[in-house]
LODREN-481221 format. One record per residue (C-alpha): x, y, z; residue in three letters. Coordinates in steps of 0.001 Angstrom, whole numbers, padded with zeros to 6 digits, always signed. Example, Ala and Ser with C-alpha at 12.3 -4.5 7.8 and 13.67 -1.06 7.14 Angstrom:
+012300-004500+007800ALA;+013670-001060+007140SER;
This chain:
+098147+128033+065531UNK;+097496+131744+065971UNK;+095506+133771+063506UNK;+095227+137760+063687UNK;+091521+138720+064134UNK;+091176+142658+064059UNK;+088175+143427+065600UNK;+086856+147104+065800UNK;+084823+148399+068383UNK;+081707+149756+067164UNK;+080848+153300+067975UNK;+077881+152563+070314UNK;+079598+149845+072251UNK;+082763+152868+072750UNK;+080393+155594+073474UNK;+078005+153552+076184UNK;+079080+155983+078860UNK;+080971+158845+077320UNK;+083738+159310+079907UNK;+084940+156678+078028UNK;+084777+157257+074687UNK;+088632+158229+074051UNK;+089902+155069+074272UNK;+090877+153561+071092UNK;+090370+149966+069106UNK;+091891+146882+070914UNK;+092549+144307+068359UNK;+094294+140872+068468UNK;+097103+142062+066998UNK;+098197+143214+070150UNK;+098425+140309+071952UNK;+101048+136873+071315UNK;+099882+133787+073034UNK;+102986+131902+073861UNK;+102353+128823+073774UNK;+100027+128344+070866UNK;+098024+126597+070762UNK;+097561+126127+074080UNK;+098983+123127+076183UNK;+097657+121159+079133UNK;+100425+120813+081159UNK;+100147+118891+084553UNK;+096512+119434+084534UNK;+096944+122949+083995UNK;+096612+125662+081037UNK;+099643+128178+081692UNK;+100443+130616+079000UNK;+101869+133432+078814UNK;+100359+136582+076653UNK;+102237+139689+075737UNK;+100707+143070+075443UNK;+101507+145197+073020UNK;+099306+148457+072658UNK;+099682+150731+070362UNK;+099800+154625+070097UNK;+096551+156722+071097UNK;+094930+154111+072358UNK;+094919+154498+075917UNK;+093585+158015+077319UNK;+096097+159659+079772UNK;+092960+159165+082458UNK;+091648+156335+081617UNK;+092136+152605+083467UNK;+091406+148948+081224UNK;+091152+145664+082944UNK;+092159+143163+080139UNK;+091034+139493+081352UNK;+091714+136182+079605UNK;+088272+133662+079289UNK;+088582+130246+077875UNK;+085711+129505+076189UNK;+084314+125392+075146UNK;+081112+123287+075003UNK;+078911+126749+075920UNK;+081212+127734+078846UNK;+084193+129465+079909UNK;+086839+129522+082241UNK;+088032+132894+083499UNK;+091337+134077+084045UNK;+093460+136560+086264UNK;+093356+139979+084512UNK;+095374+142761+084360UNK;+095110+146766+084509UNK;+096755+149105+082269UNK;+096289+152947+083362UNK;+097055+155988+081224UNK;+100110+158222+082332UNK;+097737+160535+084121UNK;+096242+158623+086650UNK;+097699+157978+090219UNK;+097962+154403+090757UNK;+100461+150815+090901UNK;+099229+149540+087593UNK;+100974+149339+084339UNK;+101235+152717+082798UNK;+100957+152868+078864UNK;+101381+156436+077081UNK;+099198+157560+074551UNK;+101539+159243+073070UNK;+103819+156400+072576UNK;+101770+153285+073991UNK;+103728+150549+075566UNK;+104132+146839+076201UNK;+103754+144090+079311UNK;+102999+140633+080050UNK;+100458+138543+082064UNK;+101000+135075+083031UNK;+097536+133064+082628UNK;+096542+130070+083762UNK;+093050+127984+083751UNK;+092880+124912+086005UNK;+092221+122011+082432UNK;+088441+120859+081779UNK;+087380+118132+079484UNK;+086707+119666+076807UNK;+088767+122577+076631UNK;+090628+120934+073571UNK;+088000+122550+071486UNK;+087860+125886+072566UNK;+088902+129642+072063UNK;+090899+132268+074071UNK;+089044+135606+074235UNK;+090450+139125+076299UNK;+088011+140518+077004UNK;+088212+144359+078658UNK;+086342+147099+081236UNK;+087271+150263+080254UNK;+087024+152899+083057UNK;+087487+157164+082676UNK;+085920+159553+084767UNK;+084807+156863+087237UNK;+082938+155505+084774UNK;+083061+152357+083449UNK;+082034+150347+080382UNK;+082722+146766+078447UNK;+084238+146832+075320UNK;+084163+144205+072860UNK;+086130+141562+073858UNK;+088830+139750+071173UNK;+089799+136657+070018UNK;+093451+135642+070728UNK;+094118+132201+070340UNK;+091951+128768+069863UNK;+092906+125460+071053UNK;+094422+123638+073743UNK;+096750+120820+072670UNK;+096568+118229+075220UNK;+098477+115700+073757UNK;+099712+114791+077646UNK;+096326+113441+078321UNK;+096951+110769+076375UNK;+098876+108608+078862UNK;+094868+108454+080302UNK;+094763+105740+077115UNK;+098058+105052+077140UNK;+097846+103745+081064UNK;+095112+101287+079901UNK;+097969+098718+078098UNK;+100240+099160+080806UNK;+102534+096776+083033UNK;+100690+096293+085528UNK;+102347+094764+089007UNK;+102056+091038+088998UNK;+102368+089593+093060UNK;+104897+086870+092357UNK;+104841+083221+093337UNK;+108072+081982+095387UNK;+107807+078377+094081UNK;+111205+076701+093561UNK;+111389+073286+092279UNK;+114782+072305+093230UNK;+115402+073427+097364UNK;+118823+073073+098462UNK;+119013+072143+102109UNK;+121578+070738+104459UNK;+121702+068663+108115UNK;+124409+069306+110293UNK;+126104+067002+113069UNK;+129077+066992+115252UNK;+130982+064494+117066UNK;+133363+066020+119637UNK;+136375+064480+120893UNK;+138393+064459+124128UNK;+141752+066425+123935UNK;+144353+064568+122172UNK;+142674+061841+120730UNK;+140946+060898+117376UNK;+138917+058390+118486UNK;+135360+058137+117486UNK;+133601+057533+120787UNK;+130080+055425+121439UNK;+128449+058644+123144UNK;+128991+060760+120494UNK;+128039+057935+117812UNK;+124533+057854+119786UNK;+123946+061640+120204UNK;+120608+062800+119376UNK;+122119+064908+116487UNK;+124217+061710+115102UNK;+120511+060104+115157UNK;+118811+062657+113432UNK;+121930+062866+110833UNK;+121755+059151+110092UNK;+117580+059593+110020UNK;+117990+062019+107395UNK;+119592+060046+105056UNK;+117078+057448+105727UNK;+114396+060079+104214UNK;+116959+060607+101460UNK;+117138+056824+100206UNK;+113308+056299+100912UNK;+112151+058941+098449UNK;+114701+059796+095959UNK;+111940+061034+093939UNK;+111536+064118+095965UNK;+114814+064190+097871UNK;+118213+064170+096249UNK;+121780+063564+098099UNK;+124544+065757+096681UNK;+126961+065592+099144UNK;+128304+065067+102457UNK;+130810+067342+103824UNK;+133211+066429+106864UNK;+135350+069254+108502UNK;+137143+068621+111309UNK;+139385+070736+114219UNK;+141846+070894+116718UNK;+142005+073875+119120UNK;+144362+076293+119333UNK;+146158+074875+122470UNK;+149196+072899+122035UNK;+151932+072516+119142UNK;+150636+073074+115975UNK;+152397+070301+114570UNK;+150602+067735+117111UNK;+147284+069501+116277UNK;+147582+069387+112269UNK;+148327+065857+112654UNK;+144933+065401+115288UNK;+142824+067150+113153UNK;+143790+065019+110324UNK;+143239+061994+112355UNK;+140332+062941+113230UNK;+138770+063643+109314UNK;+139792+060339+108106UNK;+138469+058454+111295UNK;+134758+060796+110841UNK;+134782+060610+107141UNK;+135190+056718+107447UNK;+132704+056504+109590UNK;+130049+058433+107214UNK;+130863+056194+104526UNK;+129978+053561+106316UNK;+126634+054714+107245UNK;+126079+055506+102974UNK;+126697+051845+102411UNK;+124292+051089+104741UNK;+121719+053338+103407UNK;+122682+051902+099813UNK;+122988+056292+098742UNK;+125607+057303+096678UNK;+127142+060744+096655UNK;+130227+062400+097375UNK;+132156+062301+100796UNK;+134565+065757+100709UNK;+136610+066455+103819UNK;+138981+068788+104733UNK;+140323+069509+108338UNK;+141758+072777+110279UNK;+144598+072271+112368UNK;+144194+074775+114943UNK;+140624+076582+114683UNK;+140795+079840+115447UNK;+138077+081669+113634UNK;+135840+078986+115735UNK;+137870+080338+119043UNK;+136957+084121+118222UNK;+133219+083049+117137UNK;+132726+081036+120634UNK;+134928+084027+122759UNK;+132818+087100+121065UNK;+129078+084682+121562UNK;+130302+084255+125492UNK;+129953+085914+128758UNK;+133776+085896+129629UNK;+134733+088842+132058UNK;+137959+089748+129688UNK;+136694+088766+126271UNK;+137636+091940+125162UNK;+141306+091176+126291UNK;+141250+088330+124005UNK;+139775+089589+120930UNK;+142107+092403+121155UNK;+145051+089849+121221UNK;+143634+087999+118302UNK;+143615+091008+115952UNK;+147118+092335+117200UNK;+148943+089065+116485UNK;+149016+087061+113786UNK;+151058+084257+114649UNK;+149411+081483+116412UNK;+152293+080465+118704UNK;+152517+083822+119830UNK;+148485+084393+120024UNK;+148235+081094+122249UNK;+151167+082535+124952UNK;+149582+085984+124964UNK;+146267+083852+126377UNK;+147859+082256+128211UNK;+149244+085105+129905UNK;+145708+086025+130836UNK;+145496+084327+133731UNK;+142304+085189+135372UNK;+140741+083944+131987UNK;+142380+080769+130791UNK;+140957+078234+132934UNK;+138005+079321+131789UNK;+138448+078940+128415UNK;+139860+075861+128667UNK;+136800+074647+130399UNK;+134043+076385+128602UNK;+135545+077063+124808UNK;+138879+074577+124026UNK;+136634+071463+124323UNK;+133888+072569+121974UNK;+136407+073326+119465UNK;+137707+069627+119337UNK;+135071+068396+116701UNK;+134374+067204+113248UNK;+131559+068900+111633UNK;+128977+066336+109367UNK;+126967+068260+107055UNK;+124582+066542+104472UNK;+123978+068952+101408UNK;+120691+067828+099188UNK;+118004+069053+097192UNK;+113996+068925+097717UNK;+112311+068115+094433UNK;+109187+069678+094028UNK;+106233+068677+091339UNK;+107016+069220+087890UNK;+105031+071323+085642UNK;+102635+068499+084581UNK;+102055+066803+087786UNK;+101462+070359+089417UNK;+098343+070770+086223UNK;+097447+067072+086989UNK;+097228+067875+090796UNK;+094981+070687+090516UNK;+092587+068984+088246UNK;+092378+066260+090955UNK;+092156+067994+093912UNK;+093691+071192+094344UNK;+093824+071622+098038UNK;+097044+069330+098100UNK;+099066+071877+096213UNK;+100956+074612+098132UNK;+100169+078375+097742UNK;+103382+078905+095951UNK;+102198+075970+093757UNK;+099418+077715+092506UNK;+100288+081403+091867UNK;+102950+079460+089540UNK;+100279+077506+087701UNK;+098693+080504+087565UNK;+101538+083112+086745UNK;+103711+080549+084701UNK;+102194+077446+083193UNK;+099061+079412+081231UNK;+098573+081856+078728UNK;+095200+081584+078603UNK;+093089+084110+080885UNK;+090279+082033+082012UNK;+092108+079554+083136UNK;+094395+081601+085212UNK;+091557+083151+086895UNK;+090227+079911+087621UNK;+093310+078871+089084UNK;+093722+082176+091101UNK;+089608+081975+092381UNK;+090994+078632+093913UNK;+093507+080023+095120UNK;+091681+082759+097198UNK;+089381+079613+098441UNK;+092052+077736+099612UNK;+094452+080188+100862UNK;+092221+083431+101832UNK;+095013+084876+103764UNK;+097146+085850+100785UNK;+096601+088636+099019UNK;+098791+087853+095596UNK;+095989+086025+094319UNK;+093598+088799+094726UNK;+096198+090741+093429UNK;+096788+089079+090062UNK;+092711+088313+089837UNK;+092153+092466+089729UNK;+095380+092214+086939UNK;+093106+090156+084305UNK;+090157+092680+084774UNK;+092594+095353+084466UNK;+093557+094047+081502UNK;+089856+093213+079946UNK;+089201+096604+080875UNK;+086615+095935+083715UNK;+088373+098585+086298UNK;+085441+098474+089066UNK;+086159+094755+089191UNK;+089812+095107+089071UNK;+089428+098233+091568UNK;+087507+095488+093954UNK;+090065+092995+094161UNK;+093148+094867+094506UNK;+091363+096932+097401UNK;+090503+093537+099027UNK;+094112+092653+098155UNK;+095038+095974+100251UNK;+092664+094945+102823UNK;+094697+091797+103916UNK;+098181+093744+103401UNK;+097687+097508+103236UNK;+101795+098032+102571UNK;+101332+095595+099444UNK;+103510+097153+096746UNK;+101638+095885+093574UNK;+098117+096214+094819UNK;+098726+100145+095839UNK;+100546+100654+091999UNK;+097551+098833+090662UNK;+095244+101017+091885UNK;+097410+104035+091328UNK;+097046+103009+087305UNK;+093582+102940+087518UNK;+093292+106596+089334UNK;+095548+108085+086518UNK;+092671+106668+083666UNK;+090310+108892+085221UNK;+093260+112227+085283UNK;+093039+112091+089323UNK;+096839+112389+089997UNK;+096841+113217+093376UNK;+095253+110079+094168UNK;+097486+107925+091856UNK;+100331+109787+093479UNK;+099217+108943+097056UNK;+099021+105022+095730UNK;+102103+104564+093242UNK;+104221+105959+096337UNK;+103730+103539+098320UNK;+104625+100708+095897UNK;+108321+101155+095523UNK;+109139+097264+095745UNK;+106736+096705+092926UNK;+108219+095189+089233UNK;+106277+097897+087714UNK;+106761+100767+089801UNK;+109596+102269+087402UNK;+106856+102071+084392UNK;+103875+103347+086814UNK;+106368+106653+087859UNK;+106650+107265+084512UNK;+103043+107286+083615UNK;+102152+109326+086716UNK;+105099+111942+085473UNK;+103412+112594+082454UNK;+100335+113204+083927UNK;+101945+116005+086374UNK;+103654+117494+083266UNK;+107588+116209+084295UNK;+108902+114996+080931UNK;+112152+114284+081562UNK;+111568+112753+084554UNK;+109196+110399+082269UNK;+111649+109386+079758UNK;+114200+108503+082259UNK;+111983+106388+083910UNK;+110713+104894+080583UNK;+113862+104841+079065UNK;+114028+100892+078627UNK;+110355+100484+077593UNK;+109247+100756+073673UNK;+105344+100914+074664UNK;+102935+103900+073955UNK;+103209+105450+077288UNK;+107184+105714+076980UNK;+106516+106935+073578UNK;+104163+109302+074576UNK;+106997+110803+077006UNK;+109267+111186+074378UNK;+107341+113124+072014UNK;+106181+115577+074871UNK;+109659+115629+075828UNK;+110248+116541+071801UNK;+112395+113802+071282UNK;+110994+113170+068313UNK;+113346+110707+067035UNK;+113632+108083+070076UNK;+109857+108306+069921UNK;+109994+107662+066681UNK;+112305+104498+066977UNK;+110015+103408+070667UNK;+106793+103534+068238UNK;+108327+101401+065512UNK;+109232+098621+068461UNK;+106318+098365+069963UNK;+105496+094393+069369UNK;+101182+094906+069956UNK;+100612+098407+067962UNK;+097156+099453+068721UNK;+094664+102618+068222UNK;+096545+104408+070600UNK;+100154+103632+069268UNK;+098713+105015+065411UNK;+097427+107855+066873UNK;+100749+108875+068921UNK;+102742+108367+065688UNK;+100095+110697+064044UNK;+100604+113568+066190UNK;+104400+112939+065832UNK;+103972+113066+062593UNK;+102476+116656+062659UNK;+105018+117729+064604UNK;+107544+116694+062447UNK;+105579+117990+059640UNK;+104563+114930+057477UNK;+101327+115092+056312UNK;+101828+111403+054958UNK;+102465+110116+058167UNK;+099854+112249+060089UNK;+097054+110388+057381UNK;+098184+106973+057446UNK;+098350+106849+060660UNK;+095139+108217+061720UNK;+093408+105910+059460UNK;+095197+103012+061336UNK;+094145+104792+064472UNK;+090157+105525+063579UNK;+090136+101485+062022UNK;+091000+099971+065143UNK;+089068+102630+067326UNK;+086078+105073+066126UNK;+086477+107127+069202UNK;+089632+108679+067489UNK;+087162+110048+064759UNK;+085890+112954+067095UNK;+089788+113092+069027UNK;+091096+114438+065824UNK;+088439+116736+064937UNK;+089227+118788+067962UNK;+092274+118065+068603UNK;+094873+121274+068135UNK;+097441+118736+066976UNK;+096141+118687+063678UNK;+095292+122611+062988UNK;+097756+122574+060247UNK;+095866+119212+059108UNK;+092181+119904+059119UNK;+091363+118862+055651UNK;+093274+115923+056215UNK;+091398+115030+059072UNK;+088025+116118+057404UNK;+089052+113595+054609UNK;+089340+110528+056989UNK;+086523+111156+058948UNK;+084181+110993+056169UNK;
């Protein structure tokens, strides 16, 4: 809030050297401070201050240098001035009249300092006539910096932070594939085929199935069988038929030997000729081209197989290399790996954890507690037994993040970093902690490289605060109701979806009250603006001395002064 302080310049100070005693009274009426108060924005003060001097009080030959100091805590930040010259003197400089005076601008801007919350804007002038040159009083203009932005520094501190997931699954699904080829025209199952390695290992799987059905789990066993494309399709629907019932007998026989039950589902292709164009494109045919071309101009599987044929130079090949591996039936066993259950994973780790996966863990750890010390005594193990990952790092610097110890948490997502530098949560991590301490560049370098991590949405919005992009911040916080997204919205003065974001948040703390304070004196409620901050100061002293100075509450300082006492 700006206040009008007319300040006269004493006859002395105006007559110090007398070339310059013509120049009349600057007061701070003639300057507007837009904003004001003042506002860090982006880690800057910009403002913008119009001039706007009156008659007779710049001499025809005279030349003033007005310049902008910040003044807090016993020191001051100076600004870029600006010279004004009389209508007499030859120069590039703003002229004013004295006859008539005149008006201009300056653009200021002072890089932000803790501390400048409390603080006052002076202009402060050298007058200089006759080559002479003296100091004249300098002038209040403005007091205050709001720096409401800054708050995302507390804000940041109950952020998401990003959590290194665990890839456990309890239920697997796998499958084991066999084939049994035939000879052309027949359906036969032959004793070659039946003793194939890959028969073997088909038949040893479900083997593994029946002998522990506590981990492993038969769904189903699919049988597909083919004919090739060569031939009348009527002969080769009724092969490839033949040839299903004759393989899907045969796995049901080797169920009832196992003593598994489960599904048998076969179906059969009469002439395969997605298989044909899989086998011609994966081969080193000299006219495969030919043939592929062929199969995408015609449709019509008569007239596909006599446009083949046609190609000479290529048929007996194909009949030698890619017609016989065509004539099959395909076996596929389709089952599930059970893992541990919730219980016997706990039970495990209490009797000896080094028989529990990686993935095992981080789920104990992520999943199956609430309570902190034990997931960091799960996650400690974790780093024991498996070194080489970094999650658990990871999610050990998330619980000191969260206790507020940020040199520990810095410690262990760095050594996270160390064993994957392009980790996405680690880098984000640490990008959280560097916006705590205002250094945006740095969280900048870090949050950009975490694009893949589950908070990286929530961490972009934080860090566009900080640089002063409100819009940017409230679209990336648009689906969060916590203090940082409602922090956004009220420097984004949408006053009424921070209003509703500050009513949702589940875990209201100091900073929450406070936030819903200052939107409360911007919305002019001075009920709000003291219930608030006494909900605020309760659960956190500091917020005592925040208030005090902060330019927030101008309009409120008895109100504050009330609470504080």
């Amino acid at each position: 809030m700006k206040k009008n302080f007319y300040v006269l310049i004493p006859a002395a100070a105006s007559m110090v050297l007398t070339g310059c005693s013509k120049f009349g009274n600057f007061t701070a009426d003639m300057f507007n401070v837009t904003p004001t108060p003042l506002e860090c924005v982006g880690g800057q003060v910009p403002a913008t201050v119009s001039a706007n001097i009156p008659a007779k009080v710049m001499p025809k030959k005279g030349i003033i240098t007005c310049t902008p100091v910040l003044r807090y805590n016993g020191t001051e930040s100076v600004g870029a001035g600006k010279t004004f010259q009389g209508e007499k003197i030859q120069g590039n400089n703003t002229v004013i009249s004295y006859k008539n005076g005149g008006a201009s601008t300056m653009k200021i801007n002072f890089p932000w300092k803790d501390g400048m919350e409390s603080s006052e804007l002076y202009m402060t002038f050298v007058a200089t006539k006759s080559g002479k040159s003296v100091e004249l009083n300098d002038v209040k203009i403005d007091w205050g910096v709001q720096c409401t932005a800054n708050l995302v520094r507390n804000t940041v501190k109950s952020a998401n932070t990003g959590m290194a997931a665990d890839q456990f699954q309890r239920i697997i699904a796998k499958k084991q594939e066999a084939q049994i080829k035939f000879l052309i025209g027949q359906a036969n199952l032959r004793g070659s085929e039946l003793n194939s390695n890959n028969i073997k290992e088909f038949i040893a799987q479900l083997k593994n199935i029946k002998a522990d059905e506590k981990g492993l789990k038969l769904n189903n066993v699919e049988v597909s069988s083919y004919a090739s494309p060569d031939g009348a399709y009527d002969l080769n629907d009724k092969l490839a038929g033949n040839r299903g019932k004759n393989s899907e007998s045969y796995v049901n026989q080797q169920l009832k030997k196992q003593k598994l039950s489960g599904d048998v589902d076969s179906k059969y292709t009469a002439e395969d000729w997605d298989g044909f164009k899989e086998l011609v494109q994966q081969s080193n045919l000299q006219d495969k081209d030919v043939i592929l071309r062929v199969l995408s101009m015609y449709s019509d599987p008569e007239q596909r197989e006599q446009e083949i044929k046609n190609i000479s130079s290529v048929y007996k090949e194909l009949a030698d290399a890619v017609l016989p591996e065509l004539r099959r039936s395909r076996l596929t066993i389709n089952y599930d790996v059970i893992g541990r259950s919730d219980e016997e994973i706990l039970a495990q780790f209490g009797e000896d954890a080094s028989k529990l996966s990686v993935e095992e863990l981080l789920y104990a750890a992520n999943k199956l507690t609430t309570d902190a010390a034990k997931k960091e005594a799960i996650l400690k193990k974790t780093t024991e037994l498996y070194a080489n990952d970094y999650r658990a790092y990871n999610n050990l610097g998330e619980l000191a993040y969260k206790k507020g110890d940020n040199a520990k948490a810095t410690e262990y997502f760095k050594k996270a970093l160390s064993i994957n530098k392009n980790a996405a949560e680690p880098n984000v991590n640490l990008g959280l902690i560097a916006l705590q301490s205002g250094d945006t560049k740095t969280a900048e370098s870090y949050i950009a490289k975490g694009t893949s991590a589950n908070n990286y949405d929530e961490a972009l919005g934080q860090l566009y605060i900080a640089q002063g992009k409100y819009s940017q911040a409230t679209a990336k916080l648009a689906d969060s109701y916590t203090n940082s997204a409602a922090l956004a919205s009220i420097m984004n003065k949408d006053y009424a979806k921070a209003k509703v974001i500050l009513n949702s948040i589940k875990n209201a703390d100091a900073t929450t009250y406070y936030l819903a304070a200052v939107l409360g004196a911007r919305t002019n409620s001075s009920s709000e603006v003291k219930s608030n901050l006494q909900k605020a100061i309760a659960a956190d002293k500091s917020y005592i001395k925040k208030a005090a100075t902060d330019a927030e509450f101008n309009k409120y300082a008895e109100v504050v002064a009330a609470i504080a006492k």
